[in-house]
C-alpha positions in Angstrom: -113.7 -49.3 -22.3 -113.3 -51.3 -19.2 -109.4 -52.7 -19.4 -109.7 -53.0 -15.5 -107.6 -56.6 -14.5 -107.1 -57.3 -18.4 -103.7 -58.8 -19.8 -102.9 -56.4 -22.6 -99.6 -57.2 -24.7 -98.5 -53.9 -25.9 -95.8 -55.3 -29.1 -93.4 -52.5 -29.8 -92.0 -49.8 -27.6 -92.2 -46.5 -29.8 -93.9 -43.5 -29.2 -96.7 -45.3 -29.8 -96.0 -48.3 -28.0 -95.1 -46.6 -24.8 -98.3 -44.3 -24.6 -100.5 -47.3 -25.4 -98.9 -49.3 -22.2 -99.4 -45.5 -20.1 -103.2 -45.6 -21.4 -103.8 -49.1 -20.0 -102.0 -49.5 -17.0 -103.6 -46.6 -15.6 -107.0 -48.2 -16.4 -106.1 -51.0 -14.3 -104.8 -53.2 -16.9 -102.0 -56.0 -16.2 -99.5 -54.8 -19.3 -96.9 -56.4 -21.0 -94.5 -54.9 -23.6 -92.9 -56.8 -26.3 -89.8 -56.1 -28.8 -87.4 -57.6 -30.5 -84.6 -55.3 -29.0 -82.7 -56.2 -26.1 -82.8 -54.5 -22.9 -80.0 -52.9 -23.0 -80.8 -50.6 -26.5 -84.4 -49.7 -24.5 -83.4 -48.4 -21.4 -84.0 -45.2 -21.8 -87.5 -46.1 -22.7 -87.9 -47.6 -19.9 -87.8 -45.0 -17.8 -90.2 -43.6 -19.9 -92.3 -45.9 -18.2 -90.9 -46.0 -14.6 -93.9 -44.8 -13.0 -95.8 -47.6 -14.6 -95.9 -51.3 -13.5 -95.5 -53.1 -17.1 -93.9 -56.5 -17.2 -91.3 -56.5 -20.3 -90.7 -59.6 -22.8 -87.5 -58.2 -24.2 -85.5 -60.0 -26.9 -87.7 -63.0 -26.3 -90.2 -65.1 -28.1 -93.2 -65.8 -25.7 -94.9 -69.3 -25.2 -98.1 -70.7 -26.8 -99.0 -70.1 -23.0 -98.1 -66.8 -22.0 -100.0 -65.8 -25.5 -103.2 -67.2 -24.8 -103.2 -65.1 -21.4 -103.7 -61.8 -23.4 -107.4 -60.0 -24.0 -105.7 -57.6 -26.0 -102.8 -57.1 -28.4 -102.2 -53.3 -29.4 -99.9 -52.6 -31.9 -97.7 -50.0 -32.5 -97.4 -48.8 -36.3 -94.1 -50.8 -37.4 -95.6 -54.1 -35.9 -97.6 -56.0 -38.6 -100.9 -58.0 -37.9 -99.6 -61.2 -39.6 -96.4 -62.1 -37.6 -96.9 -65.4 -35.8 -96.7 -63.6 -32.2 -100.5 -61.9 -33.2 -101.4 -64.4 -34.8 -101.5 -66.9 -32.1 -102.5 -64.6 -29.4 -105.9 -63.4 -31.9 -106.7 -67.6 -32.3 -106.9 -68.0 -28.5 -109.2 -65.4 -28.4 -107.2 -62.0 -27.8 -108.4 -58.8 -29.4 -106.1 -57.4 -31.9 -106.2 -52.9 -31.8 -103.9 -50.8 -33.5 -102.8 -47.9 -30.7 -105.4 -45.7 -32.4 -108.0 -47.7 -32.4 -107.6 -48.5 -28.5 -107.0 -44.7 -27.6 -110.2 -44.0 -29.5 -112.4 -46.1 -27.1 -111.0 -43.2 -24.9 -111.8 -40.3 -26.9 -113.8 -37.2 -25.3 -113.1 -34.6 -28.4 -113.9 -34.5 -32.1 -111.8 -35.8 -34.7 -110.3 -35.0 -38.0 -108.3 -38.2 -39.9 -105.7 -37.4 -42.5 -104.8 -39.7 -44.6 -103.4 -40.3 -48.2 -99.8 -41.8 -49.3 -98.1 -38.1 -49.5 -98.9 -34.8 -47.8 -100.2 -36.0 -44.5 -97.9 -34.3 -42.4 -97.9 -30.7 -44.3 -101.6 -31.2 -44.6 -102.2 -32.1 -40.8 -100.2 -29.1 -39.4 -101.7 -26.5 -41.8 -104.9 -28.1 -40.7 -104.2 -28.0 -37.2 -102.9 -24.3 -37.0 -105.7 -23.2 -39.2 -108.0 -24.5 -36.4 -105.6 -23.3 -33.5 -106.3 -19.7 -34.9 -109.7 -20.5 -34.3 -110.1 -22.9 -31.0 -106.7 -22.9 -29.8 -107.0 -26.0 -28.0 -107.0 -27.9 -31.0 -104.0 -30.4 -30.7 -102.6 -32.6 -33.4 -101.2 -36.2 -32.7 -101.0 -39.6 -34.3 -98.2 -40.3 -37.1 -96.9 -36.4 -35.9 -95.5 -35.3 -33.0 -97.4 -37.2 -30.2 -99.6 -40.4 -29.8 -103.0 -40.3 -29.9 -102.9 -42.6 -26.7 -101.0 -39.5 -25.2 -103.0 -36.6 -25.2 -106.8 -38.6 -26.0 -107.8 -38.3 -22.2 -106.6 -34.4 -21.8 -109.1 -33.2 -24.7 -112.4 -32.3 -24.7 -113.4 -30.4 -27.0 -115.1 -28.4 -28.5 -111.6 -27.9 -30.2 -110.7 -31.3 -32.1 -107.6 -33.5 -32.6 -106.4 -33.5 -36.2 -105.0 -36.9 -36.5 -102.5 -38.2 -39.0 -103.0 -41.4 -40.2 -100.6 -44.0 -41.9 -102.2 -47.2 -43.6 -100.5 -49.2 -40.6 -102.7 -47.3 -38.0 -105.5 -47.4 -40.2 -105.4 -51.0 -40.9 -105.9 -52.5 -37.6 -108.9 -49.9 -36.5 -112.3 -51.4 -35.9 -114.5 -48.7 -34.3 -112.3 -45.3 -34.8 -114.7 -42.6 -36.1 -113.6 -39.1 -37.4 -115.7 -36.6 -37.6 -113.8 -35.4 -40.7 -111.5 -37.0 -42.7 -109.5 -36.6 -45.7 -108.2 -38.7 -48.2 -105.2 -36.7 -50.3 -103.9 -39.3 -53.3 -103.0 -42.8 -53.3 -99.6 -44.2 -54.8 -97.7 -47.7 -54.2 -96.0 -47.7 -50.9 -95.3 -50.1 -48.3 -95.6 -52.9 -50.6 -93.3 -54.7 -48.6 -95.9 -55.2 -45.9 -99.5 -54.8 -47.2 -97.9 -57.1 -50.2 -100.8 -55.4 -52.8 -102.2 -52.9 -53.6 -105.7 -53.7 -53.2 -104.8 -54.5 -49.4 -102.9 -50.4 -49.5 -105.6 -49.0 -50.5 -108.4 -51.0 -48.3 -106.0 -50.1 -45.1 -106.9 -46.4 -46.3 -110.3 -46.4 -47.4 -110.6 -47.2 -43.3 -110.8 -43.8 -42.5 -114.6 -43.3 -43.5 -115.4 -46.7 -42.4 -117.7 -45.5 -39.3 -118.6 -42.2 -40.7 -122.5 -41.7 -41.1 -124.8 -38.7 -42.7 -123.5 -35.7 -40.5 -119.7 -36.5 -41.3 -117.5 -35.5 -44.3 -115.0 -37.0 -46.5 -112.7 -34.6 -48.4 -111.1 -36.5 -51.4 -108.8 -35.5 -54.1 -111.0 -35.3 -57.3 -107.3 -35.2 -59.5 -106.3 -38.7 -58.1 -108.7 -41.8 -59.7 -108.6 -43.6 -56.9 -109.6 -41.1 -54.1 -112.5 -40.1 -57.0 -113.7 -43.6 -57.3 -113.4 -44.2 -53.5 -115.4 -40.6 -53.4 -118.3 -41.9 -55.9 -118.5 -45.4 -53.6 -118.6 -43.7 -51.0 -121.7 -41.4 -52.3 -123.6 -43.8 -53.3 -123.9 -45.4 -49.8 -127.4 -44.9 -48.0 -126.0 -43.2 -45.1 -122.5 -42.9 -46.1 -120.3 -39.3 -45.3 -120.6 -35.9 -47.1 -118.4 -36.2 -50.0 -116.3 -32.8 -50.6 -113.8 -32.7 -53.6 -110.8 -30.4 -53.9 -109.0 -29.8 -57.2 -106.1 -28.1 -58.0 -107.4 -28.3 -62.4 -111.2 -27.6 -62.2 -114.2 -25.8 -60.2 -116.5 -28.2 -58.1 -119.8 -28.8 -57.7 -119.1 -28.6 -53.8 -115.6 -28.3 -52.9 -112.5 -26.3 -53.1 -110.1 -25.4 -56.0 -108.1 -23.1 -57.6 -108.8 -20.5 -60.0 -105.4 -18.8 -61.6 -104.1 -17.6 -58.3 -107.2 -17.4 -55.9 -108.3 -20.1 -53.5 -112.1 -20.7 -53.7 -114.8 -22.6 -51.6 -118.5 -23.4 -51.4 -118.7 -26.3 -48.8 -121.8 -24.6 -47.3 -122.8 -21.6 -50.0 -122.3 -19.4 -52.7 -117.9 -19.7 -53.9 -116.1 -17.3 -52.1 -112.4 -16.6 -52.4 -110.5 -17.8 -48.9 -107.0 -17.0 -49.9 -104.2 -16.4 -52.6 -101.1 -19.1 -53.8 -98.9 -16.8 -54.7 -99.2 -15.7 -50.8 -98.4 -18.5 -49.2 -94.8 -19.4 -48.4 -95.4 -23.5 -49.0 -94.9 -23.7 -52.5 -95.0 -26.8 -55.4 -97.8 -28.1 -57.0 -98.3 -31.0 -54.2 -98.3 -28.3 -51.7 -101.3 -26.8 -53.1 -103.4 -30.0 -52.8 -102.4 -30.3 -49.4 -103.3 -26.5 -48.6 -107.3 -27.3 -50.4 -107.3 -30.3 -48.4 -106.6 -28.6 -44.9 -108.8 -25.6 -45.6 -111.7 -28.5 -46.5 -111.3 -29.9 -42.9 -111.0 -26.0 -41.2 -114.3 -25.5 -43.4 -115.9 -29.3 -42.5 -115.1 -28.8 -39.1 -117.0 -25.4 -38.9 -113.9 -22.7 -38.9 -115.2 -20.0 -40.5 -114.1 -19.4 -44.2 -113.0 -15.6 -43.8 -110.5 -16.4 -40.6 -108.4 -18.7 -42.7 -106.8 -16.1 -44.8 -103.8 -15.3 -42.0 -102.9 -18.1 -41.0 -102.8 -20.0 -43.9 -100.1 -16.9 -45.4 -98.2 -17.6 -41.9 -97.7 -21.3 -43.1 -93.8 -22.2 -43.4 -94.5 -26.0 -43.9 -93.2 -28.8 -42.0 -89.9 -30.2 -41.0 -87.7 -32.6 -43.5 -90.1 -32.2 -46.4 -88.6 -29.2 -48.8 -86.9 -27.9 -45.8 -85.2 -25.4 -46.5 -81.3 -25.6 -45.0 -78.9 -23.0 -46.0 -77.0 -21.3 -48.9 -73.6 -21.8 -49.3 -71.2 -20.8 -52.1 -73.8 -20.0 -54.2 -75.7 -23.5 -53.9 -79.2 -23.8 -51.8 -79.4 -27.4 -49.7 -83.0 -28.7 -49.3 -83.8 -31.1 -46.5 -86.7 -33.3 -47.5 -85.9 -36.9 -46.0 -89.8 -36.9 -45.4 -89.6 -38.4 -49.5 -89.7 -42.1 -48.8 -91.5 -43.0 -51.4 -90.6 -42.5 -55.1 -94.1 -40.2 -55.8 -93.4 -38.3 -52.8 -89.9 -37.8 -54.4 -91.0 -36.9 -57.4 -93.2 -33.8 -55.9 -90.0 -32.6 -54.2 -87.9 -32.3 -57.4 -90.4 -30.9 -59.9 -90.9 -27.9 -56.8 -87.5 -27.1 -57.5 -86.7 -24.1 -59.9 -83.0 -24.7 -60.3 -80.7 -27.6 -61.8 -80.0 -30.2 -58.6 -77.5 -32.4 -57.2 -79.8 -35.3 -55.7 -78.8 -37.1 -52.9 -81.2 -40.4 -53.0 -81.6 -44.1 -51.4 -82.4 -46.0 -48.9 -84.5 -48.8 -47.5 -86.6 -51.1 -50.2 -90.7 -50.6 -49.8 -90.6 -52.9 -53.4 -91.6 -49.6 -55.0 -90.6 -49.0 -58.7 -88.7 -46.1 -59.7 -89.0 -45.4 -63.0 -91.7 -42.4 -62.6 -88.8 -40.8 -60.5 -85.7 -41.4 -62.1 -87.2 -40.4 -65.9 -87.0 -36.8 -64.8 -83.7 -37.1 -64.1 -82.8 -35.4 -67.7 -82.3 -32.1 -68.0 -82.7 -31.3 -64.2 -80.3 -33.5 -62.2 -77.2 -32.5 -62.3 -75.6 -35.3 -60.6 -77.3 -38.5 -58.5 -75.6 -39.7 -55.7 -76.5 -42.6 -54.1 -76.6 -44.1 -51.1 -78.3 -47.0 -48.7 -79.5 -50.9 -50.4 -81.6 -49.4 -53.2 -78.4 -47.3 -54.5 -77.8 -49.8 -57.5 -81.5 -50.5 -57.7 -82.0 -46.6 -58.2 -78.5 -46.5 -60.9 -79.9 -49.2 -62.8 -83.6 -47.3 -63.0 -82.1 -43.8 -64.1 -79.7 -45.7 -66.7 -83.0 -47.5 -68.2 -84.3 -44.1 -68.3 -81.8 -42.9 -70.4 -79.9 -40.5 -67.5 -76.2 -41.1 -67.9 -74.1 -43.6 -66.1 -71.0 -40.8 -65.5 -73.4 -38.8 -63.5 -74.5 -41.3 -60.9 -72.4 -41.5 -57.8 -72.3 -44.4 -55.4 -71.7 -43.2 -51.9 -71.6 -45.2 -48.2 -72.7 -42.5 -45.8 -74.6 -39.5 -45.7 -71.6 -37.6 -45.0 -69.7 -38.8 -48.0 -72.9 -37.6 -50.1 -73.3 -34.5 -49.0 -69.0 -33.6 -49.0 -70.1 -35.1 -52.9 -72.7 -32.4 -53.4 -70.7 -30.0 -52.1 -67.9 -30.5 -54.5 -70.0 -30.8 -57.5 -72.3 -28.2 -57.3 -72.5 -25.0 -59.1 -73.7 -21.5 -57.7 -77.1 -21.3 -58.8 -77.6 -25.0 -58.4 -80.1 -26.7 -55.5 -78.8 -29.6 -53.2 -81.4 -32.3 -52.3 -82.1 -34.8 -50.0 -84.9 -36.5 -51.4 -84.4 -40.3 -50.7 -87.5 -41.8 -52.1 -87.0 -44.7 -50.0 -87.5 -45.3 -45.9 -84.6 -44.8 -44.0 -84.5 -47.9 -41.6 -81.4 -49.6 -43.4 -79.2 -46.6 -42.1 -80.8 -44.5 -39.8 -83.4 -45.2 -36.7 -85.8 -42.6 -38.9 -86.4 -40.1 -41.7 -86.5 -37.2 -39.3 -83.0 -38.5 -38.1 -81.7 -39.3 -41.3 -83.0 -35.3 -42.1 -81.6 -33.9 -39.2 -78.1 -35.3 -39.9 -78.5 -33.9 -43.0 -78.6 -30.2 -41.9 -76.1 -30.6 -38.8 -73.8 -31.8 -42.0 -74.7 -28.9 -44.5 -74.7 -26.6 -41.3 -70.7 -27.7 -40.9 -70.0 -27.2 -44.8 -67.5 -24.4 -44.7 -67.6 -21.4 -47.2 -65.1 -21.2 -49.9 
């Protein structure tokens, strides 16, 4: 990719935003960033970028002019494709890359795509320190950690990059091609920008889009739409390697489970690669994810009887089913990572204890009916919090939970002093929002890490 004297507008000055502007201004490209935010709240970005010569449209709404200057538009997750800005700089001629997509063109080292509405992130790190065991240069990046744009030119292989993948990276890729990729369920989310759910799930099925014959695609057999995406997917002429994993039944060529043992036969007879009741992730969600990651080890070539060890040495990820601390009796559970009411739902049917749930936050247009009717019998008390509290109340009320249980909150401190008054030794605490956090907090891993600073400070009685 020659970006040598191009006019690349980098909109949105993230993580991903600011290692997309480092990628192309030191191929030569003439870049300009653009957000919404003023100068003064993204200073400390930019001296992220001192060392780079980037122009910056800060605050400001650029001319019909300075648009049809750009070649390229790269776009960080949170920017959407249809906002007039893109819009006008794509009808004058610009080409419009997601940051993965324009890293890709950059790419020296196999690829693994993860993908799916829940489990990504658990999935992706098991994945990538099963592999690490094996190559350790295997590095992960994307919606984790680190931009792909960061790290694309400093790998090599033969160790590969296991790549997260949201459906706003996936949706504005044109050329990206994982060697292996895996698709681990599909639920509503982010409704509130891909506006159905045909257009969800399309942004998804993008991951195989440029995979051919000597690929694979590792779907969820449990989840209709990953199966039916799977059969399509099958039936192409030179379409990927389909592998299922199942958490209910044996496959033809997959993974599943079988009482408590782990079994594969991606590439032979079934053999047994590890044990449930061994590893320290636990939850029926969590076991999906783990078939899933040992797939792409597998796919990718690790070989089956090295994934034993450091699958058992898998504590799972930050903010989802975190565990935080025991005090008085009651055990607090950190998983903000829930912003989405199925993702919510797998974090309170993995708990083994009655619960004090601390939900709510930004609306994705997501029902939550599913959620709140297994509020009975488990929930102890909902509190509520952010501009989907009364939505939320007014769910778990039509689901028959009881009104004198629900209680409305302003801050995250005032839910979790709540918890703490109400809760009974014995009983769990959990932060499992079921909604984004970007009406109160900058993200969900700061919205979970205020969380545990706050539980941390909870005195014993």
């Amino acid at each position: 990719m020659n970006l040598q004297g191009k006019n690349v507008l980098v909109i949105g000055m993230a993580r991903s935003g600011i290692g997309a502007a480092r990628l192309c201004a030191k191929h030569g490209a003439q870049v300009t960033m653009l957000d919404a935010k003023p100068a003064e709240q993204l200073a400390e970005k930019q001296k992220e970028l001192a060392d780079c010569t980037i122009r910056y449209w800060l605050a400001k709404e650029p001319s019909e002019e300075e648009l049809a200057a750009m070649d390229l538009v790269v776009l960080s997750p949170g920017a959407a494709p249809d906002q007039p800005v893109v819009q006008k700089a794509k009808a004058h001629g610009a080409l419009v890359w997601g940051e993965i997509e324009l890293a890709a063109h950059f790419a020296k080292a196999p690829v693994i795509g993860i993908t799916g509405t829940n489990g990504k992130t658990t999935t992706t790190t098991l994945a990538g320190e099963l592999l690490q065991s094996w190559l350790p240069e295997t590095k992960t990046a994307g919606n984790i950690g680190r931009a792909y744009s960061e790290i694309v030119e400093t790998t090599a292989g033969p160790a590969p990059v296991v790549l997260e993948l949201s459906s706003f990276q996936l949706e504005v890729t044109e050329s990206f091609h994982p060697q292996v990729s895996a698709l681990l369920n599909i639920t509503p989310d982010h409704l509130n920008r891909h506006k159905t759910m045909e257009a969800y799930v399309a942004a998804k099925k993008k991951v195989f889009a440029n995979q051919g014959p000597a690929d694979y695609a590792i779907l969820n057999y449990e989840d209709a739409d990953c199966r039916a995406i799977g059969q399509e997917l099958a039936a192409k002429t030179a379409g990927p390697q389909v592998i299922y994993f199942s958490r209910c039944r044996a496959m033809e060529r997959g993974l599943w489970i079988e009482e408590d043992r782990i079994l594969e036969n991606v590439f032979g007879p079934a053999q047994e690669v590890g044990r449930v009741s061994t590893m320290q992730i636990f939850g029926a969600h969590n076991e999906e994810n783990a078939l899933a990651a040992i797939g792409c080890a597998i796919c990718f070539g690790m070989p089956p009887e090295k994934i034993r060890t450091p699958l058992e040495a898998f504590k799972g990820v930050e903010h989802r089913i975190e565990y935080v601390r025991t005090v008085n009796g009651v055990a607090y559970y950190n998983d903000s990572k829930a912003t989405n009411p199925d993702s919510a739902v797998k974090g309170l049917t993995a708990m083994r204890t009655p619960v004090v749930l601390i939900g709510g936050g930004m609306d994705k247009k997501i029902p939550f009916e599913e959620w709140c009717g297994l509020f009975d019998g488990k929930v102890r008390k909902l509190i509520l919090l952010g501009e989907t509290k009364e939505m939320i109340a007014a769910s778990a009320e039509r689901c028959g939970y009881p009104k004198d249980k629900i209680q409305m909150v302003q801050t995250l401190q005032e839910a979790v002093e709540a918890a703490a008054a109400t809760a009974q030794p014995g009983d769990s605490v959990l932060l499992s929002p079921a909604c984004a956090s970007w009406d109160m907090f900058e993200s969900y891993e700061q919205r979970g890490n205020l969380f545990k600073e706050m539980v941390k400070a909870l005195p014993e009685r």
